[in-house]
C-alpha positions as CSV (number, residue, x, y, z in Angstrom):
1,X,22.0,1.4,-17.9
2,X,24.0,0.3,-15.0
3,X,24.8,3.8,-14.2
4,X,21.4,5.1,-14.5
5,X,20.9,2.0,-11.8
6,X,23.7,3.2,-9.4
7,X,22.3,6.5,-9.6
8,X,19.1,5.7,-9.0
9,X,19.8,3.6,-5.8
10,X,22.1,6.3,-4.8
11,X,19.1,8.5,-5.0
12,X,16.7,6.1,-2.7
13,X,19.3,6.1,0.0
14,X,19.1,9.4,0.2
15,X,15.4,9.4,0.5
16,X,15.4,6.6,3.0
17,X,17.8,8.8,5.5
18,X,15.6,11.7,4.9
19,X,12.4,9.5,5.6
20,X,14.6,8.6,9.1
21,X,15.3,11.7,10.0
22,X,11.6,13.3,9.6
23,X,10.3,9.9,11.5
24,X,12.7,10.8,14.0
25,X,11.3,14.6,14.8
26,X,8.0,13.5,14.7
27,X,7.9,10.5,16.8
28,X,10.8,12.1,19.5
29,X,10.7,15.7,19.1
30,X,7.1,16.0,19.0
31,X,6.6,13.3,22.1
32,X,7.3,13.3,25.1
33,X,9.2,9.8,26.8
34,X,7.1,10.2,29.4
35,X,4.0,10.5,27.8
36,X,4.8,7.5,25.9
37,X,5.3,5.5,28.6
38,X,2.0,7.0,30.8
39,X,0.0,5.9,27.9
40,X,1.4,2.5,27.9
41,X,1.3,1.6,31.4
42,X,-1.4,4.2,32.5
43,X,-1.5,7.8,33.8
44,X,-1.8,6.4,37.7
45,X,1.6,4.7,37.8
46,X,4.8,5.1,40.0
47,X,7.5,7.6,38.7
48,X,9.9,4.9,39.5
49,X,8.2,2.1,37.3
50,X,8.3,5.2,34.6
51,X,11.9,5.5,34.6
52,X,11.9,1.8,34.5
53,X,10.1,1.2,31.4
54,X,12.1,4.1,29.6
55,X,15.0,2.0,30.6
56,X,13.9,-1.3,29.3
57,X,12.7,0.4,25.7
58,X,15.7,3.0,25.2
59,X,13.8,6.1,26.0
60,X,16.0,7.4,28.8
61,X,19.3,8.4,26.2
62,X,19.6,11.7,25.3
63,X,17.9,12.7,21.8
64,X,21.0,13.8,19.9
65,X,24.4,12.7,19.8
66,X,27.4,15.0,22.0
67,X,31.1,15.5,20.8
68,X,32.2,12.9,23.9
69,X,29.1,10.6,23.0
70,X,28.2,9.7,19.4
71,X,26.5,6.4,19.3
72,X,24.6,6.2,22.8
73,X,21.7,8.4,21.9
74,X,18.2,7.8,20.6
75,X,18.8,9.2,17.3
76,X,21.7,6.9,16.4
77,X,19.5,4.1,17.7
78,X,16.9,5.2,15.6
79,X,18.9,4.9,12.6
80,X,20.2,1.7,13.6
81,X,17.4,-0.2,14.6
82,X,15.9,1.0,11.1
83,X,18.4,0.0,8.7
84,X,19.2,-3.3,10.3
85,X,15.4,-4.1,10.7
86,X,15.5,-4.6,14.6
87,X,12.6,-3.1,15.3
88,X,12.9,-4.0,19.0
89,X,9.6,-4.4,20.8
90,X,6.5,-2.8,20.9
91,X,5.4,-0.7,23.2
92,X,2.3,-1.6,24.2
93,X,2.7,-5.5,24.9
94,X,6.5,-5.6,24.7
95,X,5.8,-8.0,21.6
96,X,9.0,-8.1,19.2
97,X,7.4,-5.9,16.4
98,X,9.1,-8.1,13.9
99,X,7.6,-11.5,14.9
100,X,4.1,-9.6,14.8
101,X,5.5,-8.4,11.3
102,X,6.0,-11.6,10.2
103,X,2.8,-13.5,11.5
104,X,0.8,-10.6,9.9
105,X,2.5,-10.2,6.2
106,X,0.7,-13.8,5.6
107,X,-3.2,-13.2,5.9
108,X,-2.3,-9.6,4.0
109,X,-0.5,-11.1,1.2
110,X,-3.7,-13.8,1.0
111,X,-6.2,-10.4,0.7
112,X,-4.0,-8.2,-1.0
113,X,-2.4,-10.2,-4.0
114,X,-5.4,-11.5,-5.4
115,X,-7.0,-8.5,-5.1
116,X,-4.6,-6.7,-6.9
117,X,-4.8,-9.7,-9.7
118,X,-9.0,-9.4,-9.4
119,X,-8.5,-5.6,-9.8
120,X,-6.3,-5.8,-12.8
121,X,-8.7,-8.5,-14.8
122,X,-11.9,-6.7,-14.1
123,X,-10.9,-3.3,-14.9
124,X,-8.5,-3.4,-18.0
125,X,-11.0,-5.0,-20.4
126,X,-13.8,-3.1,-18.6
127,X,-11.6,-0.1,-19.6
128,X,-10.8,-1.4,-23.2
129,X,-14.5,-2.1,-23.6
130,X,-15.5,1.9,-22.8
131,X,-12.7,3.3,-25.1
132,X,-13.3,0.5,-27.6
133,X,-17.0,2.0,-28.1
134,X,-15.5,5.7,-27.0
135,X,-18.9,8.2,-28.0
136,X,-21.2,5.9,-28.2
137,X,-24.1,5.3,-25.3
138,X,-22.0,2.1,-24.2
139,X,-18.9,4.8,-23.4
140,X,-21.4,7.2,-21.6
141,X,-22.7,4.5,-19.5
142,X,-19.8,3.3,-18.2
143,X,-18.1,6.8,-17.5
144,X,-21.6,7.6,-15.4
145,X,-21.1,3.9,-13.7
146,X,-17.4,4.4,-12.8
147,X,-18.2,7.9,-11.4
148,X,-20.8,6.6,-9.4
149,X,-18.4,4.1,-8.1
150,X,-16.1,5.9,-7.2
151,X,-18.1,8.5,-5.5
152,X,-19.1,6.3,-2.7
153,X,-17.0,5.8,0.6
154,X,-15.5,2.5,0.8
155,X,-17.4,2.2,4.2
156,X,-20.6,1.9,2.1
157,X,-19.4,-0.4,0.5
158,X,-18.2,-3.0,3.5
159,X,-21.0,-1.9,5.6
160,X,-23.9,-2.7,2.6
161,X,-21.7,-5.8,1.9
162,X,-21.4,-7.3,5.3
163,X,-25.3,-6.5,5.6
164,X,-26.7,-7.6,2.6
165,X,-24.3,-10.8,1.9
166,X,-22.9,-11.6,5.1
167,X,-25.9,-11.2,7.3
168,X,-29.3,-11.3,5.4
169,X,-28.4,-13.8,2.6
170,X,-25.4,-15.9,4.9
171,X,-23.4,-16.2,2.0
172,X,-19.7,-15.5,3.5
173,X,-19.1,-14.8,6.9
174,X,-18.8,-11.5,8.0
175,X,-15.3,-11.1,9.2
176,X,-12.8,-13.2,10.5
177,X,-9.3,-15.3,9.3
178,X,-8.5,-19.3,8.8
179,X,-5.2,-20.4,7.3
180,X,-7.4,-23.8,6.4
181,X,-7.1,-24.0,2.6
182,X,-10.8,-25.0,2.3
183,X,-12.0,-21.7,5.0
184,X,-9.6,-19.3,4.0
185,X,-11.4,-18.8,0.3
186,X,-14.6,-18.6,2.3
187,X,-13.3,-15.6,4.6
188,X,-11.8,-13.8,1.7
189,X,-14.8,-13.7,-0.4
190,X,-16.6,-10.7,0.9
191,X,-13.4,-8.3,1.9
192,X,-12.6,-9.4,-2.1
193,X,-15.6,-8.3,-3.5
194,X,-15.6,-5.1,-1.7
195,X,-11.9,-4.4,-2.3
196,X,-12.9,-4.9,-6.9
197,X,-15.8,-3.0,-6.3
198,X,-14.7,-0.5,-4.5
199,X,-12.1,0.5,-6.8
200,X,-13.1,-0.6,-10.3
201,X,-14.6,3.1,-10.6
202,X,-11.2,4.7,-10.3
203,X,-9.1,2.2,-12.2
204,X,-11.8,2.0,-14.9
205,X,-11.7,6.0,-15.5
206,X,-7.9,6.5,-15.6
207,X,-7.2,3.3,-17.9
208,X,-10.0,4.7,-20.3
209,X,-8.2,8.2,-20.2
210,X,-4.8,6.4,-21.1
211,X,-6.7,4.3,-23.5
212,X,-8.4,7.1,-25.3
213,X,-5.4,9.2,-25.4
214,X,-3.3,6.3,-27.0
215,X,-5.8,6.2,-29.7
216,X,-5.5,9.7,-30.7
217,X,-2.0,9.1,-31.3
218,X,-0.8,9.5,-35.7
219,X,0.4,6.0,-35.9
220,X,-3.1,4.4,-34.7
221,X,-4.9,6.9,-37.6
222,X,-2.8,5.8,-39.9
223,X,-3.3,2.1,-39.0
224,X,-7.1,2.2,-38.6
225,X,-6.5,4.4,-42.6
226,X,-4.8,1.6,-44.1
227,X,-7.7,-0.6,-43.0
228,X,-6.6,-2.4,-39.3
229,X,-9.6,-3.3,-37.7
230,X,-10.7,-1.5,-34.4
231,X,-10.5,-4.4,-32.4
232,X,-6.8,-5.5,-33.2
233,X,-6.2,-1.7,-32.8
234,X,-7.4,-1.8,-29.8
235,X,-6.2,-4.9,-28.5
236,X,-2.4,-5.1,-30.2
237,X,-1.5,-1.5,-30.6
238,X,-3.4,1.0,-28.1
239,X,-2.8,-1.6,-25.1
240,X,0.9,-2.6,-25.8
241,X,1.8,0.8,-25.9
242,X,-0.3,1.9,-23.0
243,X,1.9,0.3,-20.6
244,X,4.5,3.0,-19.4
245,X,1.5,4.8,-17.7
246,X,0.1,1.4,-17.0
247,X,3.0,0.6,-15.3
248,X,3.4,3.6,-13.4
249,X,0.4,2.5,-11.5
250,X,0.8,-0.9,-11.8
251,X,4.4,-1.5,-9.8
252,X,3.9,0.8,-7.7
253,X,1.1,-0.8,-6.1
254,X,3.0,-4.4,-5.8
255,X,5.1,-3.2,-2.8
256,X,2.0,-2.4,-1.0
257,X,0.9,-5.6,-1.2
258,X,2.9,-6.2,1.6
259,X,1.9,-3.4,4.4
260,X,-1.9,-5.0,3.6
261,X,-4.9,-2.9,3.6
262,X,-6.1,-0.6,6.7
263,X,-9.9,-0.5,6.6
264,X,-10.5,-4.0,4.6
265,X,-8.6,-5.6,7.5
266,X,-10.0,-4.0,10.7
267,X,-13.4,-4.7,9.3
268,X,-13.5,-8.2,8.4
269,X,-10.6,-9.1,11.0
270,X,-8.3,-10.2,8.9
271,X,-4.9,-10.3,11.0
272,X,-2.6,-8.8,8.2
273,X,0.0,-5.7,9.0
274,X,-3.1,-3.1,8.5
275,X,-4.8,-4.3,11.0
276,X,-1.7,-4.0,12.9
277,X,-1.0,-0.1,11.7
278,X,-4.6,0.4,13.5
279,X,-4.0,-1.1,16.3
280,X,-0.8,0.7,16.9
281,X,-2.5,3.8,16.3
282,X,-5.8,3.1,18.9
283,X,-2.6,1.9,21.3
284,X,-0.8,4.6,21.0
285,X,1.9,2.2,20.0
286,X,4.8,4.0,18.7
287,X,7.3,2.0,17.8
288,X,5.0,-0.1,16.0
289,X,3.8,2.6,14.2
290,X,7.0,4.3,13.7
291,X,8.2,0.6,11.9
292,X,5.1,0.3,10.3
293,X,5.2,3.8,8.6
294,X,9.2,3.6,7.8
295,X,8.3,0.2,6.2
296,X,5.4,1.8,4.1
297,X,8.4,5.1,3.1
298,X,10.8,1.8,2.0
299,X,8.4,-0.1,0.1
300,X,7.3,3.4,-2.0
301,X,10.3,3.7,-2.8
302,X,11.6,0.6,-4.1
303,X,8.1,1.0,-6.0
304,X,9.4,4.2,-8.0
305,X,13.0,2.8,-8.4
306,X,11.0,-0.6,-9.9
307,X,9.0,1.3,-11.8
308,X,11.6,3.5,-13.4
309,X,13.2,0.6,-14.1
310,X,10.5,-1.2,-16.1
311,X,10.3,1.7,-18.5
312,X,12.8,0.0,-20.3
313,X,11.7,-3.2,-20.7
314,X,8.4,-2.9,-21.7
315,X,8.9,0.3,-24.6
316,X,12.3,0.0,-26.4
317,X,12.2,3.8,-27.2
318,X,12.8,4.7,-23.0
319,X,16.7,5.1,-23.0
320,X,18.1,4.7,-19.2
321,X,20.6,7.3,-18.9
């Protein structure tokens, strides 16, 4: 176990240089410094105030390290500044990116973990219900229902929500972000609702899949033979071991609950970290966006390691070797 654990870590450092390194040649090999800085104080300014700002944000060092210089370059600043989490500032607003990191992982973490707990509770026993009643008009209906869901855009669904229960029936307001325990519930509502409904099509149909399968399986035949009810079948047997694919979706989802969610966020202005990624990318921002997208690589990660990792603990059979 403990060297499966060493292994695997071993592995995700690897990863995490590799990440580096390919955020590197995009952001730096693929930009110019100069065209950085034009589009962050303006095409019209002095080459002097240029040279300036390149200064003040580390953009003048050479790209790669020499034999006679092997730290003062951009690429072993790149690395640094990563893996010590000093982000430096961004370069837009000259902001510290981690301070706006920190005010924004709060109103994120309010959308995104009950969301995630809302998601879970609506669409497992959604999910047991189809496969429980698999072939029967019951199953059809739901696999038509979560097809449906899931083929409409998101945008469908904020747009028709913010119109119909924001607007026209005043419900919840449309968009907008209070910390006040007693307003915060209020401005969470409708981003919420979207976010369940948005993807309770998608969940429903690959829990039902894992479900089905799991009741194909000898040992549930044999059970249901020997006269086991269909509903402790389903409810103590299929499920409990349904989790390692469960799982595999499950975890890797939590880390995300921390880099927030892009489109829920811009359109109910909610001032979480996706908000944040979009406003780094209609600013041009790229050391926000460079952060933000190395976070994103290190959370995905931990994710897979986590989820690996859980294998273990929730079928006895998985042997971590």
């Amino acid at each position: 176990m403990l060297a499966y654990v060493i292994r695997r870590l071993a592995y995700g450092v690897v990863v995490v240089f590799g990440v580096l390194l390919f955020l590197f040649l995009l952001f730096f090999m693929m930009t110019n410094p100069d065209d950085v800085a034009r589009k962050a104080l303006g095409e019209r300014v002095p080459p002097e105030v240029i040279e300036q700002w390149k200064v003040n944000h580390g953009y003048d060092k050479p790209l790669f390290p020499s034999s006679s210089n092997l730290t003062d370059n951009m690429l072993f600043e790149h690395y640094r500044r990563m893996l010590t989490f000093d982000f430096g500032r961004s370069d837009a607003d000259d902001t510290l990116i981690m301070t706006r990191i920190r005010e924004g992982m709060g109103p994120s973490l309010a959308l995104t973990v009950p969301l995630f707990i809302l998601s879970l509770g609506v669409a497992i026993p959604f999910a047991l219900l189809v496969a429980f009643f698999r072939e029967t008009y019951i199953d059809r209906t739901g696999v038509v229902l979560s097809v449906l869901a899931m083929s409409v855009s998101i945008l469908l669904y904020i747009i028709g929500a913010q119109y119909l229960i924001g607007k026209l029936l005043r419900w919840f307001p449309i968009s907008g972000f209070d910390f006040d325990p007693q307003l915060v519930v209020r401005f969470l509502a409708l981003p919420l609702l979207v976010g369940v409904m948005s993807g309770i099509g998608g969940n429903v149909r690959f829990y039902r899949t894992v479900f089905l399968e799991e009741s194909n399986r000898d040992y549930v035949r044999t059970a249901r033979a020997k006269g086991c009810g269909e509903a402790r079948l389903m409810s103590h047997h299929v499920f409990r071991n349904s989790l390692i694919p469960l799982l595999t979706q499950v975890v890797l989802a939590i880390p995300f609950l921390f880099t927030g969610s892009l489109l829920l966020e811009s359109f109910f202005g909610i001032p979480g970290l996706g908000a944040i990624t979009v406003d780094a990318i209609n600013g041009n921002d790229f050391s926000t966006l460079r952060t933000m997208v190395y976070i994103g690589s290190l959370l995905f990660i931990i994710g897979q390691i986590l989820t690996d990792l859980s294998y273990g603990l929730v079928d006895p059979r998985v042997r971590l070797e």
